[in-house]
FIPA-126773 format. One record per atom (N, C-alpha, C): x, y, z. Coordinates in steps of 0.05 Angstrom, whole numbers, padded with zeros to 5 digits, always signed. Example, Ala and Ser with C-alpha at 12.3 -4.5 7.8 and 13.67 -1.06 7.14 Angstrom:
<nodes>
+00264-00114+00156+00246-00090+00156+00264-00066+00156+00257-00045+00142+00273-00021+00143+00258+00001+00157
</nodes>
This chain:
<nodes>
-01547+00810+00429-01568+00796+00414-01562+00766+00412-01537+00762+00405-01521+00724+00411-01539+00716+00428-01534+00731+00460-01534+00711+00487-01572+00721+00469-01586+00732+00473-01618+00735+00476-01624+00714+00456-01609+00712+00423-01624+00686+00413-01617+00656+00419-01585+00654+00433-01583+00632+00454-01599+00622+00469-01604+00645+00493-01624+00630+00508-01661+00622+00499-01670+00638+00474-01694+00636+00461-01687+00606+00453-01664+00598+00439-01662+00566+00427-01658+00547+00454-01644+00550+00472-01650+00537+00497-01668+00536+00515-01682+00559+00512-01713+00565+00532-01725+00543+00513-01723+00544+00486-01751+00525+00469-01739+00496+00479-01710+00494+00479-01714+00466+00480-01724+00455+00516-01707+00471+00522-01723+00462+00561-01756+00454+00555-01765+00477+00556-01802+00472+00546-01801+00448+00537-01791+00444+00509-01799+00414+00498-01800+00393+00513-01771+00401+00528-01758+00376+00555-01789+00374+00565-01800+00398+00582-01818+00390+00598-01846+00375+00578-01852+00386+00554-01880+00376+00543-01872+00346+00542-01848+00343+00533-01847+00308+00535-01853+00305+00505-01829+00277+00495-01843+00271+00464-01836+00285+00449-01863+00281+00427-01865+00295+00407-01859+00334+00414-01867+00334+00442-01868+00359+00448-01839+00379+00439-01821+00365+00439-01797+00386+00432-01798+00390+00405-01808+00380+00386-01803+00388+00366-01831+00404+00360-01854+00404+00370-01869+00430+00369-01856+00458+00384-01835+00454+00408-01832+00476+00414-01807+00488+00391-01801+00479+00384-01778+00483+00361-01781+00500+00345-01813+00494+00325-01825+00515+00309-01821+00539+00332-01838+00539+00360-01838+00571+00365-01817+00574+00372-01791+00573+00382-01772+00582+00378-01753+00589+00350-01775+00576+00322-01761+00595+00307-01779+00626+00297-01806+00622+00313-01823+00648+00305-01809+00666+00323-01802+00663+00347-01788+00682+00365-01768+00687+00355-01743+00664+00342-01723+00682+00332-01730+00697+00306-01751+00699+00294-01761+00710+00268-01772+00737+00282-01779+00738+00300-01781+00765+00321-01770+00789+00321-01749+00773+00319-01719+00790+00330-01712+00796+00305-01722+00787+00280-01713+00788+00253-01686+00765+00239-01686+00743+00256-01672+00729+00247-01679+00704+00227-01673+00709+00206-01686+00693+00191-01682+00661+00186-01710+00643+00186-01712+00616+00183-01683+00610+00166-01670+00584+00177-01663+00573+00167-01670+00538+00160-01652+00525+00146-01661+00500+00128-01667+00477+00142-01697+00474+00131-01706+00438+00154-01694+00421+00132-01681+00404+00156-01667+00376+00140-01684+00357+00124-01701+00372+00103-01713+00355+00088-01712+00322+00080-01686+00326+00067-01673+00305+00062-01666+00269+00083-01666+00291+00111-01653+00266+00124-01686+00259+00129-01710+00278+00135-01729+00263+00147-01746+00251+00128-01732+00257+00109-01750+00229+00084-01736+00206+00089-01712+00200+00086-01686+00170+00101-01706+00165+00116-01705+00174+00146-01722+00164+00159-01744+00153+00158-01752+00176+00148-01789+00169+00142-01783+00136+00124-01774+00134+00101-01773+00121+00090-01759+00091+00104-01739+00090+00119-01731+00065+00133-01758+00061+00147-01764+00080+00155-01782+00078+00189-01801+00053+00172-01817+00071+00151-01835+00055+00136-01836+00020+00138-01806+00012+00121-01798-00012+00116-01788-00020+00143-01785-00015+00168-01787-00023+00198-01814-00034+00209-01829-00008+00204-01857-00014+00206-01873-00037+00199-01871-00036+00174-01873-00069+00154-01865-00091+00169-01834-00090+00174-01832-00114+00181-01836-00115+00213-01847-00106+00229-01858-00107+00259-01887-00121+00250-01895-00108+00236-01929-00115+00244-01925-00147+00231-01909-00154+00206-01903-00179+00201-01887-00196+00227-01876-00185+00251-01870-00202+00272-01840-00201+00261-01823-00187+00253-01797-00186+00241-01787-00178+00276-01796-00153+00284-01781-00144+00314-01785-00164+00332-01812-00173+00337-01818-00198+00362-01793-00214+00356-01798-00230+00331-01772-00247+00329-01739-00232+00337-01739-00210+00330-01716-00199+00330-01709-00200+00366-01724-00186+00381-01728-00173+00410-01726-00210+00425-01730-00227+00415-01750-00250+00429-01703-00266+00420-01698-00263+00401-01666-00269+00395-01655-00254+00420-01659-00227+00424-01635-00213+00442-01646-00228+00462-01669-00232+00478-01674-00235+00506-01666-00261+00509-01661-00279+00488-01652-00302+00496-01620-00304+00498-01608-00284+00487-01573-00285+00485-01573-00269+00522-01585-00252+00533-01587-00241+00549-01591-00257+00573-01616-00272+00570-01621-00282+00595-01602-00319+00597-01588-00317+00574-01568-00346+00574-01537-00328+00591-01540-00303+00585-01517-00292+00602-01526-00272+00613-01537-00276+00635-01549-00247+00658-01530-00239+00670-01519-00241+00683-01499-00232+00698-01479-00209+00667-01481-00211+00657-01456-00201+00635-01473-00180+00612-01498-00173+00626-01515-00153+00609-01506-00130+00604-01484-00121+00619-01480-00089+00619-01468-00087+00590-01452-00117+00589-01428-00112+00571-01446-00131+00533-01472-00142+00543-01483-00152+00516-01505-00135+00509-01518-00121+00534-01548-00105+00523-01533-00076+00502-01513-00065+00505-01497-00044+00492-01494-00057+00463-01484-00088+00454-01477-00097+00438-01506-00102+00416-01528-00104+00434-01552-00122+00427-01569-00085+00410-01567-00065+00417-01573-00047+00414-01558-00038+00389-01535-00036+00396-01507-00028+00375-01522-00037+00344-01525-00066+00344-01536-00081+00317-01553-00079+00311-01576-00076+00329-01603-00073+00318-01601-00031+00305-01593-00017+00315-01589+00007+00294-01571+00004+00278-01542-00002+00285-01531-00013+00254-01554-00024+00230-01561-00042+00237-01581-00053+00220-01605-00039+00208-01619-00019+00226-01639-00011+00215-01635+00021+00212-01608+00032+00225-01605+00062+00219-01627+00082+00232-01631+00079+00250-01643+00092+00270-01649+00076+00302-01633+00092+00312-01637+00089+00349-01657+00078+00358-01688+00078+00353-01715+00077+00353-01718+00047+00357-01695+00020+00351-01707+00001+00349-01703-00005+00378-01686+00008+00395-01678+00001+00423-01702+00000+00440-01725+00011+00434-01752+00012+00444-01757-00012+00453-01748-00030+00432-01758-00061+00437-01751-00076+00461-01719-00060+00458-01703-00087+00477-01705-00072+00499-01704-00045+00515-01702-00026+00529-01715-00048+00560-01744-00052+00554-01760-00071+00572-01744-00098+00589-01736-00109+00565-01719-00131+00569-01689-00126+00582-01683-00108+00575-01649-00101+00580-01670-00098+00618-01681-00074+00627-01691-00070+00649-01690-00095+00663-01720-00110+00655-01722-00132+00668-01700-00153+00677-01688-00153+00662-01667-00182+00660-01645-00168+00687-01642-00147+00689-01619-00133+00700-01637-00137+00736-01658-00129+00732-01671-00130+00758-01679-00151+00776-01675-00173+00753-01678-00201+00766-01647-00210+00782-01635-00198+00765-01599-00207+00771-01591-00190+00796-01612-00174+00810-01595-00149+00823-01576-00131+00808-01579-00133+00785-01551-00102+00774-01564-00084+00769-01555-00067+00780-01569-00034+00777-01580-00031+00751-01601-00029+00742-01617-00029+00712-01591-00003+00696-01593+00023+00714-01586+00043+00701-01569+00041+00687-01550+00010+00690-01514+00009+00692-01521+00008+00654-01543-00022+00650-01538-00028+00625-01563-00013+00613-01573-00004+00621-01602+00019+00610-01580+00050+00601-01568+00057+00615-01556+00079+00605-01528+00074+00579-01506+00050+00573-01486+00052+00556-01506+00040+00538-01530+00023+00542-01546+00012+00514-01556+00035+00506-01574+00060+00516-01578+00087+00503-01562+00097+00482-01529+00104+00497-01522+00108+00483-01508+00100+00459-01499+00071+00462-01497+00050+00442-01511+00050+00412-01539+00053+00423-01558+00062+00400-01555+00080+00383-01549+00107+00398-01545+00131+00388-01519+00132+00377-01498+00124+00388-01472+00124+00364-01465+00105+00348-01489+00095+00349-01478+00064+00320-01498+00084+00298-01508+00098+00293-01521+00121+00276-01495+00121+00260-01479+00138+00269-01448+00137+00252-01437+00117+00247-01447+00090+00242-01435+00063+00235-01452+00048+00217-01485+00061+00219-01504+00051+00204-01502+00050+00176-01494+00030+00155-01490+00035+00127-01520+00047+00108-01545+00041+00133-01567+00064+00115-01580+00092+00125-01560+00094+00150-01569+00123+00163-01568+00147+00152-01589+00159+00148-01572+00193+00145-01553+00201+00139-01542+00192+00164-01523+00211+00178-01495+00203+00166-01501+00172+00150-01471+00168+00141-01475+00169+00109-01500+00167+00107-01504+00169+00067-01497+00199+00060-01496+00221+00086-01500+00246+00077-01460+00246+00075-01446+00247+00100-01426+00242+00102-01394+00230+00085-01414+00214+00079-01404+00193+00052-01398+00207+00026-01428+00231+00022-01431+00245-00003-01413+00261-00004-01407+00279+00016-01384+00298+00015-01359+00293+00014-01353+00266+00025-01324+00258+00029-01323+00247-00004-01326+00230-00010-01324+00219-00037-01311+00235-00060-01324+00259-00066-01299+00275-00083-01272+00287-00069-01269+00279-00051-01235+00283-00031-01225+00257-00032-01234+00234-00048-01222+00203-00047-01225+00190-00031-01253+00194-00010-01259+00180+00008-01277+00162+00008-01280+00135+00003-01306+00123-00009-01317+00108+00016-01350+00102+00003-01375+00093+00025-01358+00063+00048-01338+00062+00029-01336+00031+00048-01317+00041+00059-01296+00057+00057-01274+00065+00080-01287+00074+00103-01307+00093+00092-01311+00113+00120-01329+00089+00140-01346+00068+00131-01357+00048+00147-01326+00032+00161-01309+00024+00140-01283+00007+00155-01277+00028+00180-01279+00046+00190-01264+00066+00199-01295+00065+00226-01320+00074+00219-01326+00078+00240-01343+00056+00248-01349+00034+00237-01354+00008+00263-01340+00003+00273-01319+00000+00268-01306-00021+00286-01292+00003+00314-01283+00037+00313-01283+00044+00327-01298+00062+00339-01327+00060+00336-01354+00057+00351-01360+00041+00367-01359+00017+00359-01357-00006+00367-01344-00016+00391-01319-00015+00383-01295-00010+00406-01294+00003+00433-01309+00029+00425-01313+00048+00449-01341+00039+00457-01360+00029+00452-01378+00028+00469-01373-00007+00482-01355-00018+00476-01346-00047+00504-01331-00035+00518-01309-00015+00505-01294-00010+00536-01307+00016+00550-01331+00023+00548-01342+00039+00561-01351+00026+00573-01367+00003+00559-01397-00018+00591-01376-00027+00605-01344-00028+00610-01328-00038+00621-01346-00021+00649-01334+00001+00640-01337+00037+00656-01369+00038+00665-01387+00027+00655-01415+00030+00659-01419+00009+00681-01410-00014+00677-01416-00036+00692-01405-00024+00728-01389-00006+00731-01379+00006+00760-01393+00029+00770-01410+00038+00753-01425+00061+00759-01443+00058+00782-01451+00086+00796-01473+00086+00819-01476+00061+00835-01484+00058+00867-01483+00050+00879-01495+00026+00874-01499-00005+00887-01512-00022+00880-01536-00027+00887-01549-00041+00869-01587-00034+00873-01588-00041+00901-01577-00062+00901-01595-00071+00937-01590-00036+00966-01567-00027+00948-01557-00009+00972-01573+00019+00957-01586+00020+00937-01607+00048+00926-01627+00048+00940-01627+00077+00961-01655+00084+00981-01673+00084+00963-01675+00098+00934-01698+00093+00914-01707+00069+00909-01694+00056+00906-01698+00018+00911-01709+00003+00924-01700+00004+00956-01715+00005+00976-01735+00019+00987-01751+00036+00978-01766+00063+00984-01789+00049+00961-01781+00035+00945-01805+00032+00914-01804-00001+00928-01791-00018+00935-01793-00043+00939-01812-00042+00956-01807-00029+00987-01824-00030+01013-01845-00022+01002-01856-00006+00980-01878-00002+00975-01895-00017+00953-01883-00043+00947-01889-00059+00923-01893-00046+00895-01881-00026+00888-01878-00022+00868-01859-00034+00843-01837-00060+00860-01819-00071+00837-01829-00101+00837-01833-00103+00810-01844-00132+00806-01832-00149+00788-01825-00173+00794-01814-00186+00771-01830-00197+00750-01817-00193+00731-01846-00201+00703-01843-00231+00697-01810-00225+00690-01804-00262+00679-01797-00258+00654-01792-00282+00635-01787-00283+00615-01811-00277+00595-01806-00265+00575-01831-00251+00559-01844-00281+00538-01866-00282+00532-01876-00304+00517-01893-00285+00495-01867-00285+00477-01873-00269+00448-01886-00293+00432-01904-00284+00417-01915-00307+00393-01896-00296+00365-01887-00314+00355-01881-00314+00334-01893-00310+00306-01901-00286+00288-01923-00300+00268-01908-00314+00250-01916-00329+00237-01904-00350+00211-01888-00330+00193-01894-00303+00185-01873-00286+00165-01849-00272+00178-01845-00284+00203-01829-00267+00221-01793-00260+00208-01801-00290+00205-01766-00289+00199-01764-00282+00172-01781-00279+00154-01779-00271+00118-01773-00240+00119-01796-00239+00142-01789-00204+00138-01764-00193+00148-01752-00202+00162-01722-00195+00170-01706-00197+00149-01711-00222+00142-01697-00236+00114-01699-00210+00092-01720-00200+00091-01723-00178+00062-01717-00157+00070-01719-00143+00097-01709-00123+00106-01669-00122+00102-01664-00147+00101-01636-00150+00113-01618-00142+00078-01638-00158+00062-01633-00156+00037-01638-00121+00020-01651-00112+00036-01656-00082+00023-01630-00063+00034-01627-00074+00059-01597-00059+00072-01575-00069+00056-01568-00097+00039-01548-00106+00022-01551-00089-00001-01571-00082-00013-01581-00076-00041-01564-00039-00033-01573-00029-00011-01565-00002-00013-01536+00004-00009-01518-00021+00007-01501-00012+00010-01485-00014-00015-01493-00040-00037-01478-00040-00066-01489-00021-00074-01517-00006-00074-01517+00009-00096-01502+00035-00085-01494+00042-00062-01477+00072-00054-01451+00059-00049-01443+00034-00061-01415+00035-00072-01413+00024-00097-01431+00030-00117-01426+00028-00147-01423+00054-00159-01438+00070-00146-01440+00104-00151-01417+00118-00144-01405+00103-00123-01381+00116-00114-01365+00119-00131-01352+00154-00134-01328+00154-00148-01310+00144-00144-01306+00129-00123-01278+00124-00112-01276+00093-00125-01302+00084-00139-01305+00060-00149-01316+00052-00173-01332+00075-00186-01338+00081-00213-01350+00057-00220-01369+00038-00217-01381+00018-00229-01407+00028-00243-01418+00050-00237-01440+00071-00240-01423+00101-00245-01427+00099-00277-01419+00128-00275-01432+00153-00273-01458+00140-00292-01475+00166-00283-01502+00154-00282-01511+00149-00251-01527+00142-00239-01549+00153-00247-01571+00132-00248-01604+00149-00256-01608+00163-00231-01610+00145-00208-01618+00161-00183-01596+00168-00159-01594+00188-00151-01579+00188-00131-01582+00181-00113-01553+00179-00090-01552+00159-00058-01575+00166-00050-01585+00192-00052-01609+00195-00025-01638+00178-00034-01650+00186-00061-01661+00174-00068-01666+00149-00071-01634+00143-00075-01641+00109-00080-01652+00099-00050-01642+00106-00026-01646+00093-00005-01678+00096+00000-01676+00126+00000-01718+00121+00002-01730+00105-00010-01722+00098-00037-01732+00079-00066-01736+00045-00057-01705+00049-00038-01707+00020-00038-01710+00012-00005-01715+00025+00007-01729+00022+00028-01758+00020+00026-01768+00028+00006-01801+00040+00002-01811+00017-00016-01794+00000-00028-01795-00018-00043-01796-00048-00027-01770-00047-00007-01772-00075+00019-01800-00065+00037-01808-00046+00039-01837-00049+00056-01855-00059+00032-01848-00051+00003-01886-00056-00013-01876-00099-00009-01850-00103-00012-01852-00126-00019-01856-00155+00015-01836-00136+00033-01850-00144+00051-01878-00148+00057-01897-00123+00055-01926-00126+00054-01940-00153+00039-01927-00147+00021-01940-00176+00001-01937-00200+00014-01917-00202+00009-01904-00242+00008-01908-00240+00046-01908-00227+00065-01909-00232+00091-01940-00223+00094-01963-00209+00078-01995-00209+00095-01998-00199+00109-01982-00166+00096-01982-00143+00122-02006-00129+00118-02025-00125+00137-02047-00105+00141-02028-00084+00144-02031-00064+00122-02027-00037+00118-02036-00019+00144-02053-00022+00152-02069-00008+00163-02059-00009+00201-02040-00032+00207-02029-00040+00221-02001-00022+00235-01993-00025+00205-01976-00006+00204-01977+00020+00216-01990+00035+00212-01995+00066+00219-01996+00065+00250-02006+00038+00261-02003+00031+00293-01980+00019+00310-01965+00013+00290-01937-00005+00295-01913+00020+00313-01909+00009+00345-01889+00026+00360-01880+00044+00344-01854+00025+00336-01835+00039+00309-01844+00054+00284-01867+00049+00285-01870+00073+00264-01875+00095+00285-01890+00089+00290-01898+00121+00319-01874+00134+00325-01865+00126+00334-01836+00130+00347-01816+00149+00328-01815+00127+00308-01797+00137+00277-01818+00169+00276-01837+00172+00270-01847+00187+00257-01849+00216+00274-01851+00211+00306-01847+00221+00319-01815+00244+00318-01805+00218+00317-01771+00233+00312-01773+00259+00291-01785+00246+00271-01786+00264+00243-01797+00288+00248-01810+00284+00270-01824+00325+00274-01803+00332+00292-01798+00316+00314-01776+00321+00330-01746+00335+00316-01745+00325+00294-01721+00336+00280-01725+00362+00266-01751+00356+00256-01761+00380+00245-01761+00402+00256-01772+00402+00275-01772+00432+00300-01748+00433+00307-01730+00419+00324-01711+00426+00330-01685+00432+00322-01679+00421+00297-01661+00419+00281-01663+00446+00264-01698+00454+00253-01695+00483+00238-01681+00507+00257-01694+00497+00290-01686+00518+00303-01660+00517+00300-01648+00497+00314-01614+00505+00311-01596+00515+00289-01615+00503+00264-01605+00512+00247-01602+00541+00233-01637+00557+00242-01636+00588+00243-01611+00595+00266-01603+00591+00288-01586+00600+00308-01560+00600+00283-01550+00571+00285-01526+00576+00266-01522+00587+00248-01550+00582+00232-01534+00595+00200-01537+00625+00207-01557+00640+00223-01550+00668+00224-01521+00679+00240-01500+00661+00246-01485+00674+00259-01456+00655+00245-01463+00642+00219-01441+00620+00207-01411+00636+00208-01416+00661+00199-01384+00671+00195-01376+00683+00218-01392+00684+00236-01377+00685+00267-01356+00663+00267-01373+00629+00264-01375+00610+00284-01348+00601+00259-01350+00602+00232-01331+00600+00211-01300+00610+00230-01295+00641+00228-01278+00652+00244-01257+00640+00255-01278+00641+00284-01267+00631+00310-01263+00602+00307-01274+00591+00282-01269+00561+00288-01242+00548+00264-01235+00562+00246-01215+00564+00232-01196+00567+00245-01191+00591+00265-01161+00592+00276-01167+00559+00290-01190+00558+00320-01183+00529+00323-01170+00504+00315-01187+00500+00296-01184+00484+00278-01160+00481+00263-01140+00503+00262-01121+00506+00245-01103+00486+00266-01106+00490+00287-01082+00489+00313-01085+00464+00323-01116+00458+00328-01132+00436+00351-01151+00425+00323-01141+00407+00314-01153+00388+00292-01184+00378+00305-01168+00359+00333-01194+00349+00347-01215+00370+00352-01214+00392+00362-01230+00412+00365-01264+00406+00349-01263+00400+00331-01284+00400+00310-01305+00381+00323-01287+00351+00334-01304+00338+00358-01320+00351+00387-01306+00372+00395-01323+00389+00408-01347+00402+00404-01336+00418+00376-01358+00422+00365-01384+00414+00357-01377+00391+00346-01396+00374+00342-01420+00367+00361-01401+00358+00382-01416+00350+00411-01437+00364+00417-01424+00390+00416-01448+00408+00436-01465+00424+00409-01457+00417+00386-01484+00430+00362-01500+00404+00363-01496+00378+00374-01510+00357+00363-01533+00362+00391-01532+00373+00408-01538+00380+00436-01564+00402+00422-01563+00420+00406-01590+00437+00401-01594+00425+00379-01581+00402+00361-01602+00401+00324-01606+00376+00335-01609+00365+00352-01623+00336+00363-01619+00317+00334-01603+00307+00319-01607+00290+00305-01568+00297+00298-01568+00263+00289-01533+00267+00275-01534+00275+00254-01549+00268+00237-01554+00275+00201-01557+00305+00202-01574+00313+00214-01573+00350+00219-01547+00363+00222-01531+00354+00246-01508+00364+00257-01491+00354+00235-01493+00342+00212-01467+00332+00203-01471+00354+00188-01490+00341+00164-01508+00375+00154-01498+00399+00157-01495+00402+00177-01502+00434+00190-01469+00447+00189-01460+00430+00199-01430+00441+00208-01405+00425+00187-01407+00392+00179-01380+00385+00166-01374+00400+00139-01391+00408+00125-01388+00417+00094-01372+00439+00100-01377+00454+00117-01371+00487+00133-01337+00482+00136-01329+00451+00158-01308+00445+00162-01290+00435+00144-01290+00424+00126-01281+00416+00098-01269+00443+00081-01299+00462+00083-01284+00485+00074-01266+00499+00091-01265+00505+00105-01241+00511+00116-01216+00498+00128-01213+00474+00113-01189+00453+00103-01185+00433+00120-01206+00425+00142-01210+00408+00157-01199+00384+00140-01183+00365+00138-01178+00335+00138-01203+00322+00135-01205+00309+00117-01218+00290+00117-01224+00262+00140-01199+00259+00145-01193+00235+00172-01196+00255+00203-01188+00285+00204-01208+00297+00220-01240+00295+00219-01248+00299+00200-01286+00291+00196-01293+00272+00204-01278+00242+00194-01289+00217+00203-01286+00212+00234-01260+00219+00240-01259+00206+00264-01265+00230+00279-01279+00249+00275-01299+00274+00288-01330+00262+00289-01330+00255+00266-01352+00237+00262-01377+00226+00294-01373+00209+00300-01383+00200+00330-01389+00224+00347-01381+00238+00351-01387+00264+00360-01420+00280+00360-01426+00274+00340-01455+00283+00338-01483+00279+00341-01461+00248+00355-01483+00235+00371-01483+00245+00409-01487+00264+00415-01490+00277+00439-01513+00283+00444-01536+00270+00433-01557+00265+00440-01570+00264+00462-01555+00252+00489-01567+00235+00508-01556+00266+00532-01544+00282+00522-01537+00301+00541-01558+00331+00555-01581+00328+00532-01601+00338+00541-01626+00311+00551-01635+00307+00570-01645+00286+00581-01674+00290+00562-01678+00294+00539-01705+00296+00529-01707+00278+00500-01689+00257+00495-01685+00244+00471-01707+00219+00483-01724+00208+00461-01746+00192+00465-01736+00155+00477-01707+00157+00468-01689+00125+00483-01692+00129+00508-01684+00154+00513-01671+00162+00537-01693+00159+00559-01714+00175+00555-01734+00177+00564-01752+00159+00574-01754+00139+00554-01765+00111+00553-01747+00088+00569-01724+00096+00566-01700+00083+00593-01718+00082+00616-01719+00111+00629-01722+00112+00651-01744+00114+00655-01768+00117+00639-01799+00102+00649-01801+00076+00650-01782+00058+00640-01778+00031+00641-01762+00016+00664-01747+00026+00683-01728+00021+00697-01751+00033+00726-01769+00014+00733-01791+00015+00753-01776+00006+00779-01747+00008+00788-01730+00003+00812-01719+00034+00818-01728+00054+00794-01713+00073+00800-01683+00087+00797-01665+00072+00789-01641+00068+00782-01633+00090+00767-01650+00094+00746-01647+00099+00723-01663+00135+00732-01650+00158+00732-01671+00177+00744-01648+00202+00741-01677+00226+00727-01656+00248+00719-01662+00271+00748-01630+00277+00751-01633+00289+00777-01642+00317+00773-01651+00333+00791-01660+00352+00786-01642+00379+00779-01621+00375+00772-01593+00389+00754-01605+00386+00723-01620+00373+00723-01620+00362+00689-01599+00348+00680-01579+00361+00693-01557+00352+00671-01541+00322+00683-01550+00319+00709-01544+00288+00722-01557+00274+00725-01550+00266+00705-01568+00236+00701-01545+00213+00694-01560+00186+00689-01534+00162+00689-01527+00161+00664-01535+00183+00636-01522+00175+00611-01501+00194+00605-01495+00213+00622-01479+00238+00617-01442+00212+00612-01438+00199+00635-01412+00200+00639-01409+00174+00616-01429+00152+00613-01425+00133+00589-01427+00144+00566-01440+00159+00556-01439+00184+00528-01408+00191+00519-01408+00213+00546-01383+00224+00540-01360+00218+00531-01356+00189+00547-01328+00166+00559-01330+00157+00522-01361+00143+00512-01359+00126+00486-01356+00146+00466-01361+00168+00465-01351+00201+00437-01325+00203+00441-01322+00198+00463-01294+00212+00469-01269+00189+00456-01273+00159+00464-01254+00143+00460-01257+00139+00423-01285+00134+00415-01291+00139+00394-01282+00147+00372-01268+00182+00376-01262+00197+00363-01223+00185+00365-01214+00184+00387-01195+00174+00383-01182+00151+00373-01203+00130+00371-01204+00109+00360-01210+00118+00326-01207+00128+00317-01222+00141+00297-01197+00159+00283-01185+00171+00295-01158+00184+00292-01136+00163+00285-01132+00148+00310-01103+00119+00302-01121+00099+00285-01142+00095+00274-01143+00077+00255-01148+00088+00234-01164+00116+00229-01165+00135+00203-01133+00138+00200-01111+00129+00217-01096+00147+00196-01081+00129+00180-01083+00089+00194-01081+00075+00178-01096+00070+00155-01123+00068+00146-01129+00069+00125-01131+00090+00107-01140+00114+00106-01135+00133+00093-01101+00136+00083
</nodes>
């Protein structure tokens, strides 16, 4: 019955692969009516994380249609195209910050075009800096001070003496770390464009065109809205280290971490709107919100499914993962990897599995520097960055082989989790 509701949660997500989009997370629901089939009962949608979202997405939204991203996107392409030749190793960096900053992957949409173009003008294989910026995006999630994935993380660690600013000291900087000496590793990858038969096969047929440098307009509230967005990310990270026990300035908080972030994210969009002359109505049309909101069903479907898989089989997976774990500390990073692989989101997978690991006496400085791990996202080729990579990368470069599983983000993923987690280990064990 294992292997039959296995492959039911992998059959749904393939399907999704193919509907494209939003589509995996509709096939998600029927993969949990099929495992409800079998009599396995629903388990828990990450409520919680897809309000964060919802709620950043919101105050993202805001500040796009105010011209906050143009300005933002219109900064990278100029650090970019002042150093072309050296994109592999700045479009990873340029990506890295813009989710640090806004706590969701989704803003890479922007620069994705630009990272392409700029690479294609230079001759460098697009895929080189289109695939470590993917994932760049996706593991600065675990570095984001308003993600999910680390407000949730944060919550559990904190009564073990772990507070909101350690576990950030701990995973920027070796997040961070691992994704430069990965574009080291990215920048050598796959053959060189001029020598890609897909290259030459799309050129001889005029299909690669140079665009040029982009001529963004600026609107006049561009830079306020960044400005207030930037200030709502300051406001949350004092207020989830006043609450902190580890810091007691707040002893007993009106609202809690989760709330407050929706509160005061929901609060930098009403004020953005104002003082920047946001048409509301704009909004609902703004990329990033689409996108954002997209994710949110995306997580929805997929994440309940994985989550009926796991939780009906927890004291198996408890078990067998205790002796591990007793022996192979790192182990838990495996784990992680390949659950973050069916609950498509980090906040889910942290969710799903760290509380589990804790209880069965997991380290704390195992968690963190396990942490990065659950961003394995990019290993099913159906994540919406990913995707949008390679409809953007019009030289071809960038192209999932018909394995599924080879494509150009598998070996920069792996290489930046992997060094990640160890980077994460020798510096968790100095601060902790």
């Amino acid at each position: 019955m294992i292997g039959l509701e296995l492959a039911i949660v992998l059959g749904a997500i393939f399907l999704g692969a193919r509907l494209g989009g939003i589509g995996i997370g509709f096939a998600g629901g029927l993969g949990v009516v099929a495992l409800a089939v079998l009599g396995v009962a629903p388990g828990n949608i990450p409520w919680d994380v897809i309000l964060i979202i919802m709620s950043v997405i919101a105050a993202i939204g805001a500040m796009q249609v105010a011209g906050g991203m143009d300005y933002l996107v219109g900064q990278a392409e100029r650090l970019l195209r002042k150093h072309p030749k050296y994109i592999t190793y700045l479009a990873p960096v340029v990506t890295y910050f813009m989710t640090l900053m806004a706590g969701t992957g989704h803003t890479a949409f922007s620069t994705l075009p630009v990272i392409a173009e700029v690479a294609k003008e230079q001759g460098i294989r697009p895929s080189r800096p289109l695939s470590i910026s993917v994932v760049s995006s996706q593991i600065a999630i675990t570095a984001s001070p308003i993600s999910a994935a680390v407000i949730f993380v944060s919550g559990i660690l904190e009564p073990l003496g772990v507070g909101y600013l350690q576990l950030l000291a701990i995973t920027i900087p070796t997040s961070l770390a691992a994704v430069l000496l990965t574009s080291v590793v990215a920048n050598r990858l796959g053959c060189e464009l001029k020598d890609d038969p897909v290259y030459q096969e799309r050129l001889a047929k005029g299909q690669v065109t140079i665009r040029g440098e982009q001529k963004l307009e600026i609107l006049p509230h561009a830079k306020l809205s960044v400005g207030l967005f930037l200030i709502a990310i300051v406001a949350v990270m004092l207020y989830a280290t006043a609450i902190s026990p580890t810091v007691g300035l707040i002893e007993k908080p009106v609202m809690p971490r989760n709330d407050a972030i929706m509160a005061i994210m929901l609060s930098a969009a009403t004020v953005i709107t104002l003082l920047c002359k946001v048409d509301t109505g704009k909004v609902l049309n703004a990329a990033t919100f689409k996108s954002g909101m997209s994710a949110c069903v995306c997580v929805m479907g997929v994440a309940w499914l994985g989550d009926t898989f796991v939780a009906a089989h927890i004291d198996g997976i408890k078990e067998t993962a205790s002796t591990l774990l007793d022996s192979y500390p790192w182990m838990l990073a495996v784990v992680l990897f390949f659950a973050s692989m069916l609950l498509y989101s980090q906040a889910a997978t942290a969710k799903a599995l760290l509380p589990a690991a804790l209880l069965l006496g997991v380290s704390p400085l195992t968690v963190i520097a396990s942490f990065a791990a659950v961003s394995a996202l990019f290993v099913l080729p159906t994540y919406p960055t990913l995707l949008a990579a390679v409809e953007m990368d019009e030289t071809g470069s960038t192209r999932i082989g018909k394995a599924v599983f080879n494509h150009p983000f598998i070996i920069p993923g792996v290489l930046a989790i992997s060094l990640s987690v160890l980077f994460g280990f020798l510096l968790g064990g100095l601060v902790l």
